[in-house]
N, C-alpha and C positions, 0 to 999 in steps of 0.2 A: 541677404542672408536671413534666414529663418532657423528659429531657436524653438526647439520643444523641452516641455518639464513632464514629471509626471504630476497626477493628480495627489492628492492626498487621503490618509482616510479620515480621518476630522474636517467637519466643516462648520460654518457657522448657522445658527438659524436665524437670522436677519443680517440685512445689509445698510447702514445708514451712510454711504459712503455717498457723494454727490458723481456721476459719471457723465460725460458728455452726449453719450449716444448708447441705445444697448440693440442687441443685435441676436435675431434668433440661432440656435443650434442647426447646424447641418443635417443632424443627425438625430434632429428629438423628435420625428415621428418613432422611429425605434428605438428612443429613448421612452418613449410612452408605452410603448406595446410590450420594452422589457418589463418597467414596471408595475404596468397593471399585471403581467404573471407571477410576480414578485410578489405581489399584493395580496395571493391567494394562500399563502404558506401564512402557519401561526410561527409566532416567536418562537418557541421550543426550535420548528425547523428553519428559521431562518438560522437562527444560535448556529445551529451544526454545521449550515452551508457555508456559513461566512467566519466562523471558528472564533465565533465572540460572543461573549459572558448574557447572562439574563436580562441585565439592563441595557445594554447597547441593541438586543436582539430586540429587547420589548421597543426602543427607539426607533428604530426602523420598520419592527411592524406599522408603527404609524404613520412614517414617512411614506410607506408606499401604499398603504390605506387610501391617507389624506392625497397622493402625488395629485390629484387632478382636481383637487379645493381649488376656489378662490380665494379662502385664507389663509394657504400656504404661501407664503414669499417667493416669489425670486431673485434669485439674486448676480449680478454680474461673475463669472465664473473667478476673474481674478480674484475679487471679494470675498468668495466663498467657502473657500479652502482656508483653513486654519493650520496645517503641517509644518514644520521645520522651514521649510524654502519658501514657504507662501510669510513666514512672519519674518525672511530676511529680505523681501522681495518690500515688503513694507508699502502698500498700493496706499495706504491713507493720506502719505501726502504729497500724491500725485498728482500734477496738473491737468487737467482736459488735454493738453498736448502730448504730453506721458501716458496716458490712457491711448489714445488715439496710436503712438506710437507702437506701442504694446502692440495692437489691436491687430495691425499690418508686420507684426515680424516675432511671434509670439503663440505657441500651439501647446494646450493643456491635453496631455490623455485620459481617458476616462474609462471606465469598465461599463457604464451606463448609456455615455454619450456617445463616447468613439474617440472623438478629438472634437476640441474646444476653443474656440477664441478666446481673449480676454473679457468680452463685452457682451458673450453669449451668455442669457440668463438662463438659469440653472434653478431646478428644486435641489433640497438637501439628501441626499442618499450615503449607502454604504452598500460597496459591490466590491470583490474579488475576480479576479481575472482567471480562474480556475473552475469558479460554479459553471455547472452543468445545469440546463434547464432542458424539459421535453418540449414546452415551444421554440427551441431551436434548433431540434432535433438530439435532442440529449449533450450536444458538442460544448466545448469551455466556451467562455468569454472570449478567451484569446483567440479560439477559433474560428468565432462566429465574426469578429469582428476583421480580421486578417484579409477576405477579400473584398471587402468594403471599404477599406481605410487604404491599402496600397498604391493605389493609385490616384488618390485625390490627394493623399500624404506628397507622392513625389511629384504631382503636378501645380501644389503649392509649393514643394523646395523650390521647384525651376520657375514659378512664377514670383520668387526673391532673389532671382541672381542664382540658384540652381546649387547652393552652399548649405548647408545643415551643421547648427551648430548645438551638440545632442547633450544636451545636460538632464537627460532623464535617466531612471533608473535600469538596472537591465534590464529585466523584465518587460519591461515596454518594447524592445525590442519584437516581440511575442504576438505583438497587437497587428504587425506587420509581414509580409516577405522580406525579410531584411536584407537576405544577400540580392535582393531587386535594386532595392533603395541603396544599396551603396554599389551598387553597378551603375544605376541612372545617375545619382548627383553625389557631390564628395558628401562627406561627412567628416564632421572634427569634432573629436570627443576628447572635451576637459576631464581630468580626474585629477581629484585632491588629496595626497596619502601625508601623513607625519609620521617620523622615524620614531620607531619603539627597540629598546633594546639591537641598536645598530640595524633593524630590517624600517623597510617602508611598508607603513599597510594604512588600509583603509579603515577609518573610523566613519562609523555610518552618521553620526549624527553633527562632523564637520561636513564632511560633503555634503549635508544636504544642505547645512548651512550655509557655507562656499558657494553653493549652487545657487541658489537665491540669492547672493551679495551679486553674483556675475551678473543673474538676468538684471537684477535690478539697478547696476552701473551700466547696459548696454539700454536700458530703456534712456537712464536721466542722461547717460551721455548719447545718445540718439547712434549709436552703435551697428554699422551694416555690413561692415566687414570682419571678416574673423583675424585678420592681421589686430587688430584695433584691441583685439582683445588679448594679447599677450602682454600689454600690460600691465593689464590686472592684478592689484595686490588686495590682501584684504588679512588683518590679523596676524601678520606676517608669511601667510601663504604666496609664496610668487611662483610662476613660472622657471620650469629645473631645464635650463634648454641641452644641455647634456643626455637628460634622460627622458627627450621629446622627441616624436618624428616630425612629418610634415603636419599628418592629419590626428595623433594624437599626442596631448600635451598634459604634461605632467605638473600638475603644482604640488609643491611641497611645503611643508610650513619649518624653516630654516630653525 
């Protein structure tokens, strides 16, 4: 079974975490070539492309300035992400064997990278999955990256047992052909809602939190099948099997 999250958009600017092994990105030659185009815009038009304030914009003007420093860090992709699910995923006090685990059953998305290991080191950025750039032919992120990712995405499901277990956001869906991917290999999609006024809905900042509690009990319990993971409680979120099918599963928090 292989498990994707999305990326986040906070990340950290160093990493003091100790890791077993680190491992280059699939994807960072055109992870370079985006950012050096990136690189050429002032802050003002980063600000508008990426629809964040003067200080985040002035941030990342430097980030893709500096992307090809030797003083810029890198850093383990797990480690790097600072978001909702990255600080319930909690990698600090991971073993070398939890890491390693991660590593083999475990895919980050990215608007920069593509898709990500756990152990693929990373500079710090901020990307949107909407910009439009002219060195890609003017086309989004999501589109540029859609036929490069689809088929290495599904030929890693099926090189874990050919099972997807999608805790990422919709969106990411976007990055791929999805009605491919879930014709080639299952997919089972967790979702976390709590009852508000007699309806279920989705609170965005439990799920992401849920979401990161799940990957990170299927790492520490060494987790490969998606039966294993039903489970799953967490805060009193459990599994609603009344109002779950095969492939998607409802947690509610009772």
């Amino acid at each position: 079974m292989l498990t994707f999250i999305s990326c986040a958009k906070t990340m950290a600017s160093h990493c003091r975490l100790s890791v077993p092994d680190v491992t280059i990105p699939v994807f960072g030659q055109e992870a370079l070539e985006t950012a050096l185009e990136l690189a050429q815009y002032s802050a003002s038009e980063l600000g508008a492309m990426l629809h964040v304030g003067d200080k985040i914009a002035a941030e990342n003007r430097l980030r893709f300035h500096d992307f090809c420093s030797p003083s810029t860090p890198s850093m383990p992709a797990l480690c790097a992400y600072t978001g909702a699910v990255f600080k319930r995923i909690a990698p600090s006090d991971f073993s070398a064997e939890d890491f390693r685990f991660a590593q083999q059953h475990l895919l980050i998305t990215s608007f920069l990278y593509g898709l990500l290991r756990p152990l693929d080191l990373i500079k710090p950025y901020r990307l949107e999955g909407g910009v439009c750039l002219p060195g890609k032919g003017g086309i989004s992120m999501f589109d540029y990256w859609k036929p490069r990712l689809t088929d290495f995405f599904i030929e890693a499901v099926r090189n874990s047992g050919g099972i997807l277990l999608n805790l990422a956001s919709g969106e990411m869906k976007d990055l791929f052909c999805w009605k491919q991917v879930e014709h080639e290999v299952r997919v089972v999609t967790p979702e976390f809602q709590v009852w508000k006024a007699g309806k279920l809905k989705t609170v965005t900042v439990y799920a992401k939190m849920c979401r990161g509690e799940m990957v990170r009990y299927l790492i520490k319990n060494r987790v490969d099948t998606p039966d294993a993971m039903r489970d799953f409680t967490w805060e009193g979120f459990r599994l609603d099997e009344s109002r779950s099918t095969a492939d998607h599963w409802l947690f509610t928090l009772a």
